[in-house]
C-alpha positions as CSV (number, residue, x, y, z in Angstrom):
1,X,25.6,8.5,-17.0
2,X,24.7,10.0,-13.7
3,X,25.8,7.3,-10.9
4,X,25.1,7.9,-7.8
5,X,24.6,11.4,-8.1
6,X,20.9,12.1,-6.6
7,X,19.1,15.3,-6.8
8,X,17.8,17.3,-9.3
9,X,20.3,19.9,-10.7
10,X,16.9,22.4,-12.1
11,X,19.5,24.3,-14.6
12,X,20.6,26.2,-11.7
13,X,24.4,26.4,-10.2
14,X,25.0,25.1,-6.5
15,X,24.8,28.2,-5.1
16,X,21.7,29.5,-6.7
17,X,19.8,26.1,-5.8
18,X,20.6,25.9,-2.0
19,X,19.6,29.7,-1.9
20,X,16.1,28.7,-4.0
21,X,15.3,25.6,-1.6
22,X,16.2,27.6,1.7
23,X,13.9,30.6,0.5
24,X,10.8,28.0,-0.7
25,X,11.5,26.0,2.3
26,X,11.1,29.1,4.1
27,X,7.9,30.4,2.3
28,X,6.5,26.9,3.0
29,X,6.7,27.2,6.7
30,X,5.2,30.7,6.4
31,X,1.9,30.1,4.2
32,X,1.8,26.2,5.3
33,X,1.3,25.8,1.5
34,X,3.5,26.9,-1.7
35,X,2.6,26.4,-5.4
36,X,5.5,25.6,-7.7
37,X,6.7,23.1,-10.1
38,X,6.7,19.1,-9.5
39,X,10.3,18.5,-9.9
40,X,11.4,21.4,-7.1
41,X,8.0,20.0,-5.1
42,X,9.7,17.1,-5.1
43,X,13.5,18.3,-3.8
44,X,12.0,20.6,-1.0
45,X,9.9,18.1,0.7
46,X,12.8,15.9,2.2
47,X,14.1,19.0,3.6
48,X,11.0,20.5,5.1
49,X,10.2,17.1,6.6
50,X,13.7,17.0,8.1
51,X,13.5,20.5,9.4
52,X,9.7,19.4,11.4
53,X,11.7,16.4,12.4
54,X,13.9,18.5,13.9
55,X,11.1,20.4,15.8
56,X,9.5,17.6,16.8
57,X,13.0,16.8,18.9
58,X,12.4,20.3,20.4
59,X,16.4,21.3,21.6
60,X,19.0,23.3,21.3
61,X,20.8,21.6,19.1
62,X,17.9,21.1,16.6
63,X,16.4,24.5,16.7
64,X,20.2,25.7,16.1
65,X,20.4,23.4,13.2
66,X,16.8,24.0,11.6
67,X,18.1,28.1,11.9
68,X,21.6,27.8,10.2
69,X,19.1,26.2,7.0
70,X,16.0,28.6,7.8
71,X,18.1,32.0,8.8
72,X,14.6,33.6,9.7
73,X,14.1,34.1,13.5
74,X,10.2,34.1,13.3
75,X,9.5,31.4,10.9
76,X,12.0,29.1,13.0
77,X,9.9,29.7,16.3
78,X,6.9,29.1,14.3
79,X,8.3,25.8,13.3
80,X,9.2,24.8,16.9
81,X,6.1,26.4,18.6
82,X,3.1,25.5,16.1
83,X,4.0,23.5,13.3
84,X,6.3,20.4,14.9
85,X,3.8,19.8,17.5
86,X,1.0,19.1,15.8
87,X,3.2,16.0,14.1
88,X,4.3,14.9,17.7
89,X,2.5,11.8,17.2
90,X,2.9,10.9,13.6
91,X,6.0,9.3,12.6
92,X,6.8,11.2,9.2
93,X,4.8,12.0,6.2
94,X,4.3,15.5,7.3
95,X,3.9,16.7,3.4
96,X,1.7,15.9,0.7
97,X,1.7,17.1,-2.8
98,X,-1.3,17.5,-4.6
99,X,-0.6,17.8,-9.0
100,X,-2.1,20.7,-10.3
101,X,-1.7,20.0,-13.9
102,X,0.6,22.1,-16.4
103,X,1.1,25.6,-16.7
104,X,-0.1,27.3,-19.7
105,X,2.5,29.8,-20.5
106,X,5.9,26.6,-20.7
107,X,3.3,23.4,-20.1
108,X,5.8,22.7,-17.1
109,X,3.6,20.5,-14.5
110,X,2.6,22.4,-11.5
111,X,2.0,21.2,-7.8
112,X,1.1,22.0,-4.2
113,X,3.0,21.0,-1.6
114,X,1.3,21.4,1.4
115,X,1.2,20.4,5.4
116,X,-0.9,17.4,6.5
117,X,-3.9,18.6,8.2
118,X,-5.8,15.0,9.6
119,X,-5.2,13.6,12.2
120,X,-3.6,10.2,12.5
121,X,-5.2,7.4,13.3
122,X,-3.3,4.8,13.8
123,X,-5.1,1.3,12.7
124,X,-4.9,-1.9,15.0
125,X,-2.9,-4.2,13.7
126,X,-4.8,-7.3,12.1
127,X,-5.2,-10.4,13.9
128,X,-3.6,-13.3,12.6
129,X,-6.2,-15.7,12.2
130,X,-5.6,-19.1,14.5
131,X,-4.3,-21.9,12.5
132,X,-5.6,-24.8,13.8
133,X,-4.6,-28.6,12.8
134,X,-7.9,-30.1,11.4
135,X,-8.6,-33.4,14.0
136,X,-6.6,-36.5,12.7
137,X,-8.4,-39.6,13.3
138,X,-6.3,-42.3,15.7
139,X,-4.0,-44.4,13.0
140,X,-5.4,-48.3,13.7
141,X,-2.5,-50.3,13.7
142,X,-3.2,-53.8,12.1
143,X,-1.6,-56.7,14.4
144,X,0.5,-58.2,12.3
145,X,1.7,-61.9,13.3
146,X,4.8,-63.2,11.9
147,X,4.6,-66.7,11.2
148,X,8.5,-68.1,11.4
149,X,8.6,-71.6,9.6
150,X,11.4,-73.6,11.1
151,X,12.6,-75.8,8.2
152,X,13.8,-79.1,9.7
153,X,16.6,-80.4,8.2
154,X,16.6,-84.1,6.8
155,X,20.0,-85.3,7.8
156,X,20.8,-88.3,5.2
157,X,23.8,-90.2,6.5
């Protein structure tokens, strides 16, 4: 059993998998779109989102941090200069990924992962409609009169 241990492993080493997300992740902020397989779709897109994250912060520190994991000068100023700003306003969801279908040659399902393009609009939150108490009718109170009977005592000596 495999508690607590997330991530796809792909049949690839470590080594061999870090490399493959850093160079997709890479290729993604390039073309703005990559084709590839659902399962690796699905591993690279918490990492890209992180990285625009990162750009949407804008400093030092980030654009240090988004290069140790990009490691290409150009495509790193791309992601701080056009990319992240465009999300300035959006507060994640950056990605999408759009199924394809399978691939004919190992029927392995195939995918797009691709930038958001639309704008956001952010909707107004609903109005809570006004409960209001229906009218209650004033309670009559009946007058009630308590009649106390005072039993006289017959005193027989």
């Amino acid at each position: 059993m495999r508690h607590a241990k997330a991530g796809r492993r792909l049949g690839r080493k470590s080594s061999h998998r870090i490399a493959m997300f850093r160079n997709m992740v890479t290729s993604f902020f390039i073309h703005e779109k990559i084709t590839t397989t659902d399962s690796k779709a699905k591993e690279i897109r918490p990492i890209a989102e992180k990285l625009i994250t990162l750009g949407k912060r804008g400093d030092l520190h980030s654009r240090r941090l988004a290069a140790a994991y990009i490691r290409d000068a150009k495509t790193v100023a791309k992601l701080f200069t056009q990319i992240a700003p465009r999300y300035q306003e959006r507060d994640g969801g950056y990605t999408r990924i759009i199924k394809l279908g399978v691939r004919p040659g190992d029927n392995a399902e195939i995918s797009i992962l691709e930038l958001v393009e639309e704008t956001l609009v952010k909707k107004a939150p609903k109005a809570q409609p006004v409960r209001t108490a229906p009218p209650v009718a004033p309670v009559q109170v009946a007058q009630v009169t308590v009649e106390v009977e005072t039993e006289q005592a017959a005193v027989t000596p």
